[in-house]
Residue, then its C-alpha position, 0 to 999 in steps of 0.5 A: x587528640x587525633x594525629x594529622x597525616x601529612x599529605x604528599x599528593x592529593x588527587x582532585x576529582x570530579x567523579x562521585x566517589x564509592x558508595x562505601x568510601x562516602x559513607x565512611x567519610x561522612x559518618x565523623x561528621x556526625x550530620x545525620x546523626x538523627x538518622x534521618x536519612x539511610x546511607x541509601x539516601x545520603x548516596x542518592x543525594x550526592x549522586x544527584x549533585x550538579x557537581x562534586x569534588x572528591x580529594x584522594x590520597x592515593x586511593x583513600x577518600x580524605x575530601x569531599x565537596x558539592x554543589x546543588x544548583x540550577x548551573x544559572x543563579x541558585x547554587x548551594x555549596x554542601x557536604x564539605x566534608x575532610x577526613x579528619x586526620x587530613x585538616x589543617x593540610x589545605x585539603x579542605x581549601x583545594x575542594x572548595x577552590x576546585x568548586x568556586x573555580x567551576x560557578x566562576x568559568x559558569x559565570x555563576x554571580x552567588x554562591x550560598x554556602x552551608x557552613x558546619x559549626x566552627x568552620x566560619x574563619x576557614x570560609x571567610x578566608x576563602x571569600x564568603x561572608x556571613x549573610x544580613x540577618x534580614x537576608x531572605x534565606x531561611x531554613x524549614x525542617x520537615x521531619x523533627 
């Protein structure tokens, strides 16, 4: 079992993060484990973000978040990724407050989220509900 690290001070941020320190937060998570993306890309694709919040403890990336979207109507919630040894601190809670807050103060109506296994009661706690099975968002995979 993992030893959770209590926090003291996190420092939220609107800056992408390092190259480096990204791709070390993402690998636990275990989203491109098919290798379809190169950590080129995976850079690339936050870099292009509309907004992103980065957490820190001290100078160590333990959180991040992000959002893709048009700043009027489509805005997605992505890449919502904790160190793991920091869960359960309200990290996690503070990235996605940081982005909701900022589609609130852009009168943003709908916000979508992708919600990784598992992480279905923390993001009902925040708000979010589980979409109609007839709702209209649906998912294609181009590379399999």
């Amino acid at each position: 079992m993992e030893q959770k690290t209590t926090v003291q001070y996190i420092i939220i941020s609107g800056d992408i993060p390092a190259k480096q320190q990204y791709l070390a937060l993402h690998a636990p998570t275990g989203w491109n484990a098919n290798g379809f993306f190169t950590p080129d890309q995976l850079y690339e694709g936050i870099c292009n973000s509309w907004y992103s919040i980065a957490a820190y403890d001290d100078q160590q990336l333990i959180g991040f978040g992000r959002i893709v979207s048009d700043g009027i109507y489509q805005t997605f919630i992505c890449d919502v990724m904790i160190q793991p040894s920091y869960q359960a601190n309200g990290v996690g809670k503070k990235v996605m407050t940081a982005l909701v807050q900022l589609c609130q103060q852009q009168g943003i109506k709908s916000v979508q989220l992708f919600c990784a296994p598992g992480k279905k009661p923390f993001d009902e706690k925040l708000g979010f509900i589980v979409g109609d099975i007839e709702a209209p968002g649906m998912t294609l995979f181009l590379d399999k």
